[in-house]
TORKOL-4160 file (C-alpha; in steps of 0.2 Angstrom, whole numbers, padded with zeros to 4 digits, m for minus):
419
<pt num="1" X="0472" Y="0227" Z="0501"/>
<pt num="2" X="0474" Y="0234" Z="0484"/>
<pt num="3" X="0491" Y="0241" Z="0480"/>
<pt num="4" X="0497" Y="0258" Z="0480"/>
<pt num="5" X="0502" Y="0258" Z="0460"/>
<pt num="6" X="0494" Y="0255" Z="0444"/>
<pt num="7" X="0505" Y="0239" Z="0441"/>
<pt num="8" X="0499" Y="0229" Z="0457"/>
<pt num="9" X="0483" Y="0233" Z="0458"/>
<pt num="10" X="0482" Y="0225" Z="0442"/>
<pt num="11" X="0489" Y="0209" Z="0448"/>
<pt num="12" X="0478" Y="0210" Z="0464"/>
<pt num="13" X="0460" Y="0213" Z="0456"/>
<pt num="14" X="0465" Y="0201" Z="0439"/>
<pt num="15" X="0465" Y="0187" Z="0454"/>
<pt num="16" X="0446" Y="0190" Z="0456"/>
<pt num="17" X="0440" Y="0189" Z="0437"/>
<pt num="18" X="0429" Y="0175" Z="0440"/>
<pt num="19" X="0414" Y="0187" Z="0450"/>
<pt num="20" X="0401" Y="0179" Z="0437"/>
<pt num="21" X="0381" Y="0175" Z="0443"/>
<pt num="22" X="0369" Y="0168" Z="0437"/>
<pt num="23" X="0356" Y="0182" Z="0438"/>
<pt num="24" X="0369" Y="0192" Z="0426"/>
<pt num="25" X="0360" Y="0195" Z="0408"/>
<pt num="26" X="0370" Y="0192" Z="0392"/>
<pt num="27" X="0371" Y="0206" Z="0382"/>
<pt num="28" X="0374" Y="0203" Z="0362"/>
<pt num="29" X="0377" Y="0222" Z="0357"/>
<pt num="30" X="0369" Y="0227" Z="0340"/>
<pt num="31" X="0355" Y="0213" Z="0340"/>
<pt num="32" X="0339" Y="0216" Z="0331"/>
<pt num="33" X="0329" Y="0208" Z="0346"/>
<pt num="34" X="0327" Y="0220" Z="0361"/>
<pt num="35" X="0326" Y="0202" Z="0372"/>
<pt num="36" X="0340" Y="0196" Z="0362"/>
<pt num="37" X="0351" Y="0213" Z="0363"/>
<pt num="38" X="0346" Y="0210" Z="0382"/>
<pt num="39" X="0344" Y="0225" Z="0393"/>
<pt num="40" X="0357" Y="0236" Z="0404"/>
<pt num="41" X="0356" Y="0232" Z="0422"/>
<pt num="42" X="0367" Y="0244" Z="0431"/>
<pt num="43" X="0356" Y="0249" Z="0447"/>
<pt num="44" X="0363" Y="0241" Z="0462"/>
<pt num="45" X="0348" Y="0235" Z="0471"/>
<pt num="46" X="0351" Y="0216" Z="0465"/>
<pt num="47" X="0372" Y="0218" Z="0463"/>
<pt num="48" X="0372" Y="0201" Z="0457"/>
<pt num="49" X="0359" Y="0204" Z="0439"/>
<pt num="50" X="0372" Y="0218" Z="0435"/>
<pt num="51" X="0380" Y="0216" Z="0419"/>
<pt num="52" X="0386" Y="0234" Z="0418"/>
<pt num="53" X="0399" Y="0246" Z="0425"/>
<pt num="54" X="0394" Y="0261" Z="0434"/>
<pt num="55" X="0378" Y="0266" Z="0439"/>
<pt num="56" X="0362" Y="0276" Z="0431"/>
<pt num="57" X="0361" Y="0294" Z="0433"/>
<pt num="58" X="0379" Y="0300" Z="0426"/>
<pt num="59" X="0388" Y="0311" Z="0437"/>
<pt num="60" X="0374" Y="0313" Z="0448"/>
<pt num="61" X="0377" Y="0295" Z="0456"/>
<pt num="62" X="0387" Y="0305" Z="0469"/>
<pt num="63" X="0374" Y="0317" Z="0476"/>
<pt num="64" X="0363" Y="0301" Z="0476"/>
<pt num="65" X="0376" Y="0293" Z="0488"/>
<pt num="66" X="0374" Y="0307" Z="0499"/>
<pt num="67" X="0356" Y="0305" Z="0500"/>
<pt num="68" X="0358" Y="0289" Z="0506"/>
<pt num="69" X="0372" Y="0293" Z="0515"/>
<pt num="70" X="0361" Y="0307" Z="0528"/>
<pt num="71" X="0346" Y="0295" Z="0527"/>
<pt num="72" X="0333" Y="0303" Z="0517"/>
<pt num="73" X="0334" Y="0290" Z="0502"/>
<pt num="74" X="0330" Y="0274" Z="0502"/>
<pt num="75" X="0345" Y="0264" Z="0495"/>
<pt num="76" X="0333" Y="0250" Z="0490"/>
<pt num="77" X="0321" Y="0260" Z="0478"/>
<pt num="78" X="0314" Y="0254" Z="0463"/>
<pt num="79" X="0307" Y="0269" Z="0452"/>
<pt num="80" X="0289" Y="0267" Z="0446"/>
<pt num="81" X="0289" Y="0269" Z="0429"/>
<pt num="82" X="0271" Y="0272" Z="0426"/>
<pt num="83" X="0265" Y="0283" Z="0413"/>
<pt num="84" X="0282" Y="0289" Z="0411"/>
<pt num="85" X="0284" Y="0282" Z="0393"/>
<pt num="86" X="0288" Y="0292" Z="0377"/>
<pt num="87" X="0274" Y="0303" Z="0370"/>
<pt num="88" X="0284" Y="0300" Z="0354"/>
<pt num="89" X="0289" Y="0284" Z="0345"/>
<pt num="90" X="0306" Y="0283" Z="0340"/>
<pt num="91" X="0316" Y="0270" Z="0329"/>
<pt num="92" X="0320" Y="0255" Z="0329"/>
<pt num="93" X="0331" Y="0261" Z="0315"/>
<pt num="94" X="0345" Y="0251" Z="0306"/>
<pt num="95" X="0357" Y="0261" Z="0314"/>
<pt num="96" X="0349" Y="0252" Z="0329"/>
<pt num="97" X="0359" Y="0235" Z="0324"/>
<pt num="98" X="0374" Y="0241" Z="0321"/>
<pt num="99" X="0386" Y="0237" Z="0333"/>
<pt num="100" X="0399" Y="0249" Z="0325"/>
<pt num="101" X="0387" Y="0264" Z="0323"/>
<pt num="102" X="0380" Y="0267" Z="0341"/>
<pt num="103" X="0392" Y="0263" Z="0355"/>
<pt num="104" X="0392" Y="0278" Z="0366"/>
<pt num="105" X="0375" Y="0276" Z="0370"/>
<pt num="106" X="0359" Y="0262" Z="0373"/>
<pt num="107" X="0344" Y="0265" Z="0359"/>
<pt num="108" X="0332" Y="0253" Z="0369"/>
<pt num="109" X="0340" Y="0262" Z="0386"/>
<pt num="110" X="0321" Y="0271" Z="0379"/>
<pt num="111" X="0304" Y="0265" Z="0385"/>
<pt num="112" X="0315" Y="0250" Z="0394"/>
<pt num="113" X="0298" Y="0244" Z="0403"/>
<pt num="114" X="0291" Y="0242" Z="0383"/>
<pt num="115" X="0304" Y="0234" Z="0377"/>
<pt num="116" X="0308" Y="0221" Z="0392"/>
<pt num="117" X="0293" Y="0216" Z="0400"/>
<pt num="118" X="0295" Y="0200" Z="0403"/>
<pt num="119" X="0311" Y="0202" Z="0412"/>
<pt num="120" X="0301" Y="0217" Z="0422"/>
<pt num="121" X="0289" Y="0206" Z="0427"/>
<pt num="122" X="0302" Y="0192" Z="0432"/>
<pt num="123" X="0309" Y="0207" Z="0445"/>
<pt num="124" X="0322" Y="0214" Z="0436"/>
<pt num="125" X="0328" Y="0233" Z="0440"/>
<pt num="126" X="0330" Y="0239" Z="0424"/>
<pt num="127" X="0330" Y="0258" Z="0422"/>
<pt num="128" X="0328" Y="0270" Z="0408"/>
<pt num="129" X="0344" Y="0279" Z="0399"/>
<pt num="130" X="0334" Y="0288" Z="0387"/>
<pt num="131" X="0317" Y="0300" Z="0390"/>
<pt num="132" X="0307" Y="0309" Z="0380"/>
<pt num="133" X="0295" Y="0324" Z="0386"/>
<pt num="134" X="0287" Y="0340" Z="0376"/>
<pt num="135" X="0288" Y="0359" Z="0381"/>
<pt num="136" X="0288" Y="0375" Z="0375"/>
<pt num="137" X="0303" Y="0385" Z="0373"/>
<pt num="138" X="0302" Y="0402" Z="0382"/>
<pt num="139" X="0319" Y="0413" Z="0370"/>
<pt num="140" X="0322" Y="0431" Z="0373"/>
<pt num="141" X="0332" Y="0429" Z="0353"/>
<pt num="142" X="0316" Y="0421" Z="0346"/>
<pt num="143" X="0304" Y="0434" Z="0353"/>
<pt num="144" X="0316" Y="0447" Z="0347"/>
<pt num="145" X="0317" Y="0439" Z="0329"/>
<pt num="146" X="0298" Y="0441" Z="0331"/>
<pt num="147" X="0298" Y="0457" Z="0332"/>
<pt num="148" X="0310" Y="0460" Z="0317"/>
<pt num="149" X="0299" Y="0447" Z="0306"/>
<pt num="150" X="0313" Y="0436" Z="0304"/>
<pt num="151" X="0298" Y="0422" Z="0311"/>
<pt num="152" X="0282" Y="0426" Z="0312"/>
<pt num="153" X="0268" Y="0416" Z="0324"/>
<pt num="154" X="0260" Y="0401" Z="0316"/>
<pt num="155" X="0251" Y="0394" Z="0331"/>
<pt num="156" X="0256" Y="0377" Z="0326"/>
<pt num="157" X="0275" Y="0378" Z="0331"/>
<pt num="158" X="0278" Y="0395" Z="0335"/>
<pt num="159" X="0264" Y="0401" Z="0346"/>
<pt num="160" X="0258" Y="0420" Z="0346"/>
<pt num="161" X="0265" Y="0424" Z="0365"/>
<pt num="162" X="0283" Y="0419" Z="0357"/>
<pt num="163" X="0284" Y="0401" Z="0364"/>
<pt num="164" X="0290" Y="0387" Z="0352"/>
<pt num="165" X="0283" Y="0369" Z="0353"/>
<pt num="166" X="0298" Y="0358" Z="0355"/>
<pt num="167" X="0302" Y="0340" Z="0360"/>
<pt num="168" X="0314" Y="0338" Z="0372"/>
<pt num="169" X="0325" Y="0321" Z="0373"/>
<pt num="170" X="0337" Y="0320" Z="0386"/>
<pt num="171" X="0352" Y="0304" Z="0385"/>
<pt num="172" X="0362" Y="0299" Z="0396"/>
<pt num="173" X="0381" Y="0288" Z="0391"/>
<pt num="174" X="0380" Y="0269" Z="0390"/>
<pt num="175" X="0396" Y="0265" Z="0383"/>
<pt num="176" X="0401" Y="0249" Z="0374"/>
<pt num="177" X="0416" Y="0246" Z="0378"/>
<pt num="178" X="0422" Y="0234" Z="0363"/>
<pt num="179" X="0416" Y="0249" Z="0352"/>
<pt num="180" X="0420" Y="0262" Z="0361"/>
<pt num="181" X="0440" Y="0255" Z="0359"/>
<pt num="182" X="0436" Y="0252" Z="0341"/>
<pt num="183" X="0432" Y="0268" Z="0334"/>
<pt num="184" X="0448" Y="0276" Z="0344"/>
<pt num="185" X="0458" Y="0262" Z="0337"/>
<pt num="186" X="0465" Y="0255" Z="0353"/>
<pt num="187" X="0464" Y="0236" Z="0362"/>
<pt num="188" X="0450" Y="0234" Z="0372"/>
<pt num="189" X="0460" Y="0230" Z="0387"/>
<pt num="190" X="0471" Y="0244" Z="0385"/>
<pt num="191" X="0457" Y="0255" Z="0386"/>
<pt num="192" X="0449" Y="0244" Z="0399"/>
<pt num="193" X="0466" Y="0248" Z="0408"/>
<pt num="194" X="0467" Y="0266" Z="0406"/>
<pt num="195" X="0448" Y="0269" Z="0411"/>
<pt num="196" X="0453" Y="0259" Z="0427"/>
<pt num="197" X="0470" Y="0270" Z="0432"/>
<pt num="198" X="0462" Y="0288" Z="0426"/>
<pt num="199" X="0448" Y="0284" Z="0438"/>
<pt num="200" X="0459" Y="0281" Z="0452"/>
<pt num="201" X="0453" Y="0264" Z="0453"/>
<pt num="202" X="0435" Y="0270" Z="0455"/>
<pt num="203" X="0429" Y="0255" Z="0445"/>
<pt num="204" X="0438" Y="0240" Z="0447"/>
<pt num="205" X="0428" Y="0229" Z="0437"/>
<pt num="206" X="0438" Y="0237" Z="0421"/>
<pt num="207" X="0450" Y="0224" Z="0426"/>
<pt num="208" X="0440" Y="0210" Z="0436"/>
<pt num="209" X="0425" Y="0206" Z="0428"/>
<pt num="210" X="0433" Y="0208" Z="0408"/>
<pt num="211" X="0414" Y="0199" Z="0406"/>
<pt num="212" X="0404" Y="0215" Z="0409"/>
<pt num="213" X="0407" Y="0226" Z="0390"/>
<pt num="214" X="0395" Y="0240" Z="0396"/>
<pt num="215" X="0400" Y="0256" Z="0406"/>
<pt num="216" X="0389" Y="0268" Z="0412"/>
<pt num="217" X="0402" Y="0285" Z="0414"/>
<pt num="218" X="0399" Y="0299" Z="0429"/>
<pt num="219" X="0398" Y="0311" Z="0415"/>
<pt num="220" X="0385" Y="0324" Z="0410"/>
<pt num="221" X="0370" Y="0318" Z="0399"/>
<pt num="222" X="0367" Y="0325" Z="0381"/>
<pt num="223" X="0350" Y="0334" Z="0377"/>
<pt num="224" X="0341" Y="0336" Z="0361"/>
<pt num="225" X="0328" Y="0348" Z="0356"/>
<pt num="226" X="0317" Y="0344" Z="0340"/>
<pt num="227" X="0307" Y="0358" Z="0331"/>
<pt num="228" X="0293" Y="0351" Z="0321"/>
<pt num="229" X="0288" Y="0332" Z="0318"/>
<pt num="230" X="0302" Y="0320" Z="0328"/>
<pt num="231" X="0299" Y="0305" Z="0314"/>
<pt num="232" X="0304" Y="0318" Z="0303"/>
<pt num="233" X="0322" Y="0315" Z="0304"/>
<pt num="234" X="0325" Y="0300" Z="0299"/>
<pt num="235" X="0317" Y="0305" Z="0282"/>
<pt num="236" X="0330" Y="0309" Z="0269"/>
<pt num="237" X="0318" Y="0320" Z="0258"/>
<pt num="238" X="0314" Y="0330" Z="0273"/>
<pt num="239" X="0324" Y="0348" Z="0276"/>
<pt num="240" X="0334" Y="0344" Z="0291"/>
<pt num="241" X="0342" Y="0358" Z="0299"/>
<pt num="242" X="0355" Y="0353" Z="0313"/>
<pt num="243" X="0364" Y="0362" Z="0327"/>
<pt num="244" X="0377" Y="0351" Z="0338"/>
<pt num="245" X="0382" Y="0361" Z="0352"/>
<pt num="246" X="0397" Y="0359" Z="0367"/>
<pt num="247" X="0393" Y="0367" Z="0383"/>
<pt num="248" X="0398" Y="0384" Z="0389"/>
<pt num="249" X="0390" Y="0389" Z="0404"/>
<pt num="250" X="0396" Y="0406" Z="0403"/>
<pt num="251" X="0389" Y="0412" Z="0387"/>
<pt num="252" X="0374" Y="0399" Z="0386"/>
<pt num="253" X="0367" Y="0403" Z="0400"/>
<pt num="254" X="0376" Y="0419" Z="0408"/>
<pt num="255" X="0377" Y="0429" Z="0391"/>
<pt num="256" X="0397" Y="0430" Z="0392"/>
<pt num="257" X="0402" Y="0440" Z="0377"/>
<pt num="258" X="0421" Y="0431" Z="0377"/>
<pt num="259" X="0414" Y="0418" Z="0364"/>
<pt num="260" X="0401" Y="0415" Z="0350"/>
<pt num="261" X="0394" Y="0401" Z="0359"/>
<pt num="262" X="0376" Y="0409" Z="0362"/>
<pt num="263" X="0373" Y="0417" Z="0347"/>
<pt num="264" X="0377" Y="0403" Z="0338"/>
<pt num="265" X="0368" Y="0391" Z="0348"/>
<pt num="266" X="0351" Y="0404" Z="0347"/>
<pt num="267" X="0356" Y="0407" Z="0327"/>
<pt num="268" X="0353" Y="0389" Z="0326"/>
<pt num="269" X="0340" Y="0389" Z="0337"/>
<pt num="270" X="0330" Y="0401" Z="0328"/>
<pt num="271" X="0333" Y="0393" Z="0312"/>
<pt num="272" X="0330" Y="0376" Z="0316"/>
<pt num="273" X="0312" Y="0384" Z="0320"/>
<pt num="274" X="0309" Y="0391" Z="0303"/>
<pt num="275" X="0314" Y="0376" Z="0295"/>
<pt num="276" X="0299" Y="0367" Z="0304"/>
<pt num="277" X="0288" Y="0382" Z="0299"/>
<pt num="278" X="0294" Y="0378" Z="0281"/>
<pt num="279" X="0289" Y="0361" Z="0281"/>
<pt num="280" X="0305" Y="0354" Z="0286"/>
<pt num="281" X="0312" Y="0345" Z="0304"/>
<pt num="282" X="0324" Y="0356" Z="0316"/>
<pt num="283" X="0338" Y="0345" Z="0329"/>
<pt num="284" X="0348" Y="0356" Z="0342"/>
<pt num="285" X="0360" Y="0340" Z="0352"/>
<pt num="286" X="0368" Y="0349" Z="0368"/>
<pt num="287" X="0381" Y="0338" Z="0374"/>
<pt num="288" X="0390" Y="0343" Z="0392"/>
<pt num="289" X="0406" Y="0345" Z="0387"/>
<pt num="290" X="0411" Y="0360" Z="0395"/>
<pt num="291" X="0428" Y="0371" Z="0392"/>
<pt num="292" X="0430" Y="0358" Z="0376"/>
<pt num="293" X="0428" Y="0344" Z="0391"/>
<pt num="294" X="0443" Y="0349" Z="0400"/>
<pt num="295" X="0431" Y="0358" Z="0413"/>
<pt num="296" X="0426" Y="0377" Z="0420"/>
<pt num="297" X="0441" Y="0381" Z="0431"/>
<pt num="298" X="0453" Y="0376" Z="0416"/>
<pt num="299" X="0444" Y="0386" Z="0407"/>
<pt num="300" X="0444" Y="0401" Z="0418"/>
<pt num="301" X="0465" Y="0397" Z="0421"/>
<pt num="302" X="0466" Y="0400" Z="0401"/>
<pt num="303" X="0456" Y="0415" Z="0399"/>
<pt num="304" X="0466" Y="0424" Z="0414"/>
<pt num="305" X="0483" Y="0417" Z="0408"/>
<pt num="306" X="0479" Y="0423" Z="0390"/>
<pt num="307" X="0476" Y="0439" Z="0396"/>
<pt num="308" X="0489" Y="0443" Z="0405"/>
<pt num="309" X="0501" Y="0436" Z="0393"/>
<pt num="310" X="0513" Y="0449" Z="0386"/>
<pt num="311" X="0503" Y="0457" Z="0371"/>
<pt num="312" X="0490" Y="0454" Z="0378"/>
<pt num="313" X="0476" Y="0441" Z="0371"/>
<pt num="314" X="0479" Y="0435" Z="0351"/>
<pt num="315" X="0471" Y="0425" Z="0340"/>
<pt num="316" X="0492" Y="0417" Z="0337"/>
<pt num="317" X="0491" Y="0411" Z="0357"/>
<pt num="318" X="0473" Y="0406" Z="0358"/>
<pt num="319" X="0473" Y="0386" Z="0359"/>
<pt num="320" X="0491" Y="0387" Z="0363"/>
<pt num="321" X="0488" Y="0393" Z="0381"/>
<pt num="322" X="0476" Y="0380" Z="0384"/>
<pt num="323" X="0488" Y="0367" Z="0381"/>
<pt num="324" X="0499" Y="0374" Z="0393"/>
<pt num="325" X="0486" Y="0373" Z="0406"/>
<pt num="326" X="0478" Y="0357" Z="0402"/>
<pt num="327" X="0492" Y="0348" Z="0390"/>
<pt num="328" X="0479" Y="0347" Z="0376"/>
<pt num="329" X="0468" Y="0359" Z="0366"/>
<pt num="330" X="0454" Y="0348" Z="0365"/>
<pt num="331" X="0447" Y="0332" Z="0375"/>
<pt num="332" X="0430" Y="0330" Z="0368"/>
<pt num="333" X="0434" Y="0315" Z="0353"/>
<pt num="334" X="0422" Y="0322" Z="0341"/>
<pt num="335" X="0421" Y="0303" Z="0336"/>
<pt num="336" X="0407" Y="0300" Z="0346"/>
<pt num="337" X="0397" Y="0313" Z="0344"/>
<pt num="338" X="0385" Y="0307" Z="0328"/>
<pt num="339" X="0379" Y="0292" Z="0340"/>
<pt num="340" X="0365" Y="0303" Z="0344"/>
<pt num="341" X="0364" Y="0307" Z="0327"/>
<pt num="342" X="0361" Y="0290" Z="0321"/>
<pt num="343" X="0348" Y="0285" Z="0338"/>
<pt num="344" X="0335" Y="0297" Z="0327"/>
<pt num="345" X="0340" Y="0287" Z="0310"/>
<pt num="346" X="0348" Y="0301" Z="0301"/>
<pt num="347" X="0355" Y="0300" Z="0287"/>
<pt num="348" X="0355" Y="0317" Z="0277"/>
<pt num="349" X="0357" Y="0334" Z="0287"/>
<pt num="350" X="0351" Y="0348" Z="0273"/>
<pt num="351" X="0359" Y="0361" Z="0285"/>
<pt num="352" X="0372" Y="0360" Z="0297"/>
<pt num="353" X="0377" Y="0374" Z="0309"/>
<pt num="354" X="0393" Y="0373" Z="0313"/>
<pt num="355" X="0409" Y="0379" Z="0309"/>
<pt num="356" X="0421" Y="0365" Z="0315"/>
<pt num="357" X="0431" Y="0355" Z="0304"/>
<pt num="358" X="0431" Y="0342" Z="0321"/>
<pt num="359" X="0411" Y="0340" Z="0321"/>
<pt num="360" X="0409" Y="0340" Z="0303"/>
<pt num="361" X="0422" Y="0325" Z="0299"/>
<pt num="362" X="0415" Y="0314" Z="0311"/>
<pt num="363" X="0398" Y="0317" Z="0304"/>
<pt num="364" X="0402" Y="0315" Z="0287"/>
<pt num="365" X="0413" Y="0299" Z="0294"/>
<pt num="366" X="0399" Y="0290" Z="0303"/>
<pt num="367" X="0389" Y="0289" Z="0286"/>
<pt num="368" X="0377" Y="0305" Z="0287"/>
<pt num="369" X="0377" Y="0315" Z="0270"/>
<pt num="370" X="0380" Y="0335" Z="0276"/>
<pt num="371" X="0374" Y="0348" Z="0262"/>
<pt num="372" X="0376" Y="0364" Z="0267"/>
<pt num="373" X="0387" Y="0371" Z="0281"/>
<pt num="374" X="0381" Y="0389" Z="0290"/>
<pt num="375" X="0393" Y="0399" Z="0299"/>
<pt num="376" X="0387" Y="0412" Z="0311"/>
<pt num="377" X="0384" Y="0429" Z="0302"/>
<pt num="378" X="0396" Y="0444" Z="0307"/>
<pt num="379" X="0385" Y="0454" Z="0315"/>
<pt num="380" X="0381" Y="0440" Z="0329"/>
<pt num="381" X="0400" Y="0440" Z="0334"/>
<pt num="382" X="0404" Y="0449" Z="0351"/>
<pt num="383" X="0417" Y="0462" Z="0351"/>
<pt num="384" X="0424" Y="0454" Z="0364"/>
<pt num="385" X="0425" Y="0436" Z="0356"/>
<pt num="386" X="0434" Y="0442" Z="0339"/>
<pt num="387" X="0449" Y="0435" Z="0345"/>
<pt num="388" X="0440" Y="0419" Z="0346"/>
<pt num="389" X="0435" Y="0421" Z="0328"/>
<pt num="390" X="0453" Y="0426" Z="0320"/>
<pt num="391" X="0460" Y="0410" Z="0328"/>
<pt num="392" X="0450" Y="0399" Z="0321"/>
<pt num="393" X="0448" Y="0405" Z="0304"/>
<pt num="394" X="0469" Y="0404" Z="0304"/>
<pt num="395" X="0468" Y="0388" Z="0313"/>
<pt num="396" X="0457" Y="0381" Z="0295"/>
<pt num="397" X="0439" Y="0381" Z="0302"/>
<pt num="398" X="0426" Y="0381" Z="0289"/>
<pt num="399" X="0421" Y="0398" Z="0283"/>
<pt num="400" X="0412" Y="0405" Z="0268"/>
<pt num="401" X="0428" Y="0415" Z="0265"/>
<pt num="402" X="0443" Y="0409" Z="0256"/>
<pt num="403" X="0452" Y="0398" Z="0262"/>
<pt num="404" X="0468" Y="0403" Z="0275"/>
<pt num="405" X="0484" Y="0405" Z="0269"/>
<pt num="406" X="0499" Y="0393" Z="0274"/>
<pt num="407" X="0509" Y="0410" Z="0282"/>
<pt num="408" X="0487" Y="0409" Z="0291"/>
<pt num="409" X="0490" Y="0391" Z="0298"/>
<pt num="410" X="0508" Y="0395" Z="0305"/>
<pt num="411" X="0501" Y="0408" Z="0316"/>
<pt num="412" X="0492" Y="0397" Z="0327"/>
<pt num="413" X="0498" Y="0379" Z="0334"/>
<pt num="414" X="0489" Y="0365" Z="0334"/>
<pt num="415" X="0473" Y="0358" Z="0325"/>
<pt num="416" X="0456" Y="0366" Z="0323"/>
<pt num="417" X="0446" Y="0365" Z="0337"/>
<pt num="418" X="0426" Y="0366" Z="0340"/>
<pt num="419" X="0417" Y="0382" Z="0345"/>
């Protein structure tokens, strides 16, 4: 029986850390040999060829489980991974073999069936992290900035009916653990520990199998939208323009007018278009980090307690009341963001939308040259969001006005965060 505190249940699982098989693939993390790098095996159909932590499918593991649970999915199944293959080849890039660079998620978790055969045909259930599709996007925003000639139809990306060719790839976390520690600047173990008691001791191999480096997270997948030529963006000399948005349900998809998040995420969208139109290459990354990955009801707890505060809501309380609630500002670790970034070998964004000091430091700190930074025009700002806007321009976030003032800074506690 595992114990009921952290410190036990260490002892108790560390007495089983010898739960090794010989079906278990080695994995060398950064190798330039897909057979060498040696694929993640995290389904559960052969629980002995796992070498990972977790299962595929994120936080969608748990309505799987309940599938299985009422009957109506086989626990056994193998996807059939015909004809499912990329429409678009990416990589392999340098970026690829650098054991430092990517470590949040698995570049050859893409075409897995390609890149592995062999082990495929030797009955291995190995299962892709990384998929690629086209589509046409269907805006109100772009069929509006029709209409005013800020784009005009091309047929060729922008079609006449309003619809934009785009290519969607969605990515799901793989994180390596060893890396993942690094770039935080903690032990491995200590993270290994953490990740085990913050679960609730939902994964115990964290602490029994200190073998297995890989850890597929129950967390939201990352999505990226590409306007124009995909191989363009690992080409320098082409014009990348490049918007790296959080979630926010609420305004993305609901049209709240509490924050910029929308207009911004259209403003980029709009003109990551008119950059392919130009000749040039347009990335949109959406990564699920709802409520700055502290959740929706926190969220919701902040915008009542902000409001109801005495004075009402102000730019000087802004992050301050989410601490309260949450006892941080921000949880999302920026750090780990430009992995997705460097799966699509960039190396030069031309145009950055984005206003956050956060997002731009750890792009500029992973190696990728930024040379413009766009912050969203005036006249895309809600009434209702200026609040939003004031705190952040006190807090230091970039802006194309002069810089804040130190009596600025002291109105707001804490660091800049990201829109």
């Amino acid at each position: 029986m595992i114990g009921t505190n952290t410190q036990s249940r260490h002892i108790i699982l560390a007495s089983h850390n010898n739960l090794k098989f010989s079906e278990t693939l080695p994995i060398q993390w950064g190798a330039k040999n897909p057979l060498v790098r040696g694929p993640v095996v995290a389904s559960v159909t052969n629980t002995k060829a796992r070498n990972a932590i977790g299962a595929h499918s994120g936080s969608y593991t748990v309505y799987r489980a309940l599938s299985i649970a009422s009957g109506k999915f086989p626990p056994q199944h193998r996807p059939d991974l015909e004809n499912t293959q990329s429409p678009v080849e990416f990589g392999p890039y340098p970026s690829w073999f650098d054991s430092t660079r990517l470590v949040s998620l698995d570049p050859w978790g893409l075409d897995p069936k390609i890149h592995f055969k062999p082990l495929f045909d030797e009955g291995y259930d190995i299962r892709p992290s990384i998929a690629v599709t086209q589509a046409h996007l269907q805006i109100l925003e772009i069929s509006e900035a029709i209409k005013l000639g800020r784009i005009k139809p091309d047929g060729k990306f922008v079609l006449e009916n309003g619809d934009v060719k785009v290519t969607k790839v969605a990515i799901e976390p793989v994180w390596y653990l060893p890396g993942m520690a690094a770039r935080i600047g903690v032990e491995e173990g200590e993270l290994r520990r953490i990740l085990f008691q913050e679960t609730g001791g939902m994964y115990p191999e964290f602490i029994t199998r200190p073998d297995l480096k890989v850890w597929l997270p129950p967390i939201g997948s990352t999505t990226v939208y590409i306007f124009g030529n995909p191989k363009d963006l690992a080409d320098p000399k082409v014009t990348l323009t490049c918007r790296v948005h959080d979630e926010c349900n609420g305004s993305d998809v609901f049209g709240s007018d509490i924050c910029t998040c929308r207009p911004y995420l259209m403003y980029g969208i709009e003109d990551a278009a008119r950059t392919a139109q130009n000749g040039g290459v347009g990335l949109i990354a959406y990564y699920r980090k709802e409520g700055r990955a502290l959740g929706e009801v926190t969220k919701f707890l902040v915008y009542n307690a902000r409001k109801r505060q005495k004075g009402g809501d102000t730019a000087a309380t802004y992050f301050h009341r989410t601490e309260c609630v949450a006892g941080t500002e921000d949880a999302r670790f920026q750090e780990f963001m430009p992995d997705i970034l460097h799966f699509f070998g960039i190396t030069k964004i031309h145009n950055l939308h984005s206003m956050s000091n956060m997002k731009y430091d750890a792009i500029v700190g992973s190696g990728i040259e930024v040379v413009n930074r766009i912050s969203i025009p005036d006249h895309l700002i809600p009434k209702d969001a200026q609040v939003e806007m004031e705190a952040k321009k006190a807090a230091g976030y970039f802006t194309k006005e002069a810089p804040p003032t130190e009596a600025d800074l002291k109105k707001v506690k804490g660091r800049a965060i990201d829109e």
